[in-house]
C-alpha positions as CSV (number, residue, x, y, z in Angstrom):
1,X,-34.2,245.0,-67.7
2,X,-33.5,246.7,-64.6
3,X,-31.4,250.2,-64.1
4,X,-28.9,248.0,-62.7
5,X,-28.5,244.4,-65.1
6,X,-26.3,246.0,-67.5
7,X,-23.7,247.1,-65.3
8,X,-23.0,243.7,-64.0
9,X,-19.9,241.9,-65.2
10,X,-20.0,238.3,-64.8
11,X,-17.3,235.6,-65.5
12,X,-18.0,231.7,-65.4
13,X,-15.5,229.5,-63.8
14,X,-15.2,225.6,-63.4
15,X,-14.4,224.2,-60.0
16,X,-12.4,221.6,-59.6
17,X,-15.6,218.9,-60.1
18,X,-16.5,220.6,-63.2
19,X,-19.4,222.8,-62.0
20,X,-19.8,226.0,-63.5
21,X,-19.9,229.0,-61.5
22,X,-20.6,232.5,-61.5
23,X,-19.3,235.3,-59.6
24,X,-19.7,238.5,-59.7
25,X,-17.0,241.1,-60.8
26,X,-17.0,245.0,-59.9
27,X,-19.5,247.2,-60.5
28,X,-19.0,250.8,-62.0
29,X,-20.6,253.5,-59.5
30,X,-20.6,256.8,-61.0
31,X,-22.9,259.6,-61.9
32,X,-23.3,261.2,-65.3
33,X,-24.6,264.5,-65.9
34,X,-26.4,265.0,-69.3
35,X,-26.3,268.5,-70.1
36,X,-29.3,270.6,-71.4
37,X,-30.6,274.2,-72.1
38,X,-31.0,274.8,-68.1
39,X,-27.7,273.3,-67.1
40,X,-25.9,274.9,-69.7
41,X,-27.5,278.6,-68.7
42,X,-26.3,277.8,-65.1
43,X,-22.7,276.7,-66.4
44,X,-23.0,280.2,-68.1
45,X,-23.8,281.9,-65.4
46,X,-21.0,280.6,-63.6
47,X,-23.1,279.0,-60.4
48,X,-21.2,277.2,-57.7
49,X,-20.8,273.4,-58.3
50,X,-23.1,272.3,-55.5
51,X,-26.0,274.5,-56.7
52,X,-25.1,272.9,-60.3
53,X,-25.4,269.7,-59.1
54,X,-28.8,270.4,-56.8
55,X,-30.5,271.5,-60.4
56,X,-29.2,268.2,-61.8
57,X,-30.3,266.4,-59.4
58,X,-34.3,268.1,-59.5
59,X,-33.6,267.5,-63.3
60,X,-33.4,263.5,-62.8
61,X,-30.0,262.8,-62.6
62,X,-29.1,260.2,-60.2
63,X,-26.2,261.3,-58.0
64,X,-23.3,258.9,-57.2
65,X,-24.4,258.5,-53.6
66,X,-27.6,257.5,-54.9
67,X,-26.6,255.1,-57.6
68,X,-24.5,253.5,-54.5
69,X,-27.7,253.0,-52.9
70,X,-29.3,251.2,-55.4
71,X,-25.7,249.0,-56.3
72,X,-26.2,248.0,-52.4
73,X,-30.2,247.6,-52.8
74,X,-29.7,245.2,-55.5
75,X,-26.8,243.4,-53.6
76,X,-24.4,243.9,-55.9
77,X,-21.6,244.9,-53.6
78,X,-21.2,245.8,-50.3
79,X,-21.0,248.5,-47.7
80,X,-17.3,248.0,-46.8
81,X,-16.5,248.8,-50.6
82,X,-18.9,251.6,-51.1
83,X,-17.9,253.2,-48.4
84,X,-14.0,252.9,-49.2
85,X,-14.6,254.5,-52.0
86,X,-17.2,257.6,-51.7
87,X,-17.4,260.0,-48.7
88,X,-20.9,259.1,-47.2
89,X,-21.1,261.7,-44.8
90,X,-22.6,264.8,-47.0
C-alpha cells in the first residue's frame, strides 16, 4: 500500500442505468510532527518555530507542502484546491 491509499475516501453511487460508480471524496493534507529526544531538547530550548520545523523536516517528517505534492502526484486533487488552501509561496 502506498503512503497515499489510506487517505482516500471513496463512496459508490448508482447512475440512473444502474452502473456503479466511484468518485472520489476529499483528501486530508496535513503534516504531523512526531516528537522525539532531539525535538523535545529544541522545544526546551525554546528555538524559533521555523528552525523547529527545519530539524523535523532533516528528521523525516514530511511537511504539509510536501504531502500536497505527493496528493497532486498521485492525482488525487488538484492544484486549484491545494492552492486555496496552503500558501505555496515559502
Amino acid at each position: 500500500m502506498d503512503l497515499l491509499q489510506s487517505e482516500i475516501i471513496r463512496e459508490l453511487q448508482l447512475t440512473e442505468d444502474q452502473t456503479v460508480v466511484e468518485t472520489k471524496q476529499r483528501v486530508g493534507i496535513y503534516e504531523v510532527m512526531r516528537l522525539n529526544s532531539e525535538l523535545r531538547q529544541l522545544i526546551v530550548k525554546g528555538i524559533p518555530a521555523e528552525e523547529l520545523h527545519a530539524a523535523a523536516v532533516a528528521g523525516g517528517m514530511i511537511d504539509v507542502k510536501r504531502y500536497a505534492a505527493l496528493v497532486l502526484a498521485e492525482g488525487l486533487t488538484s492544484t486549484e484546491e491545494v492552492t486555496s488552501v496552503i500558501a505555496m509561496g515559502d
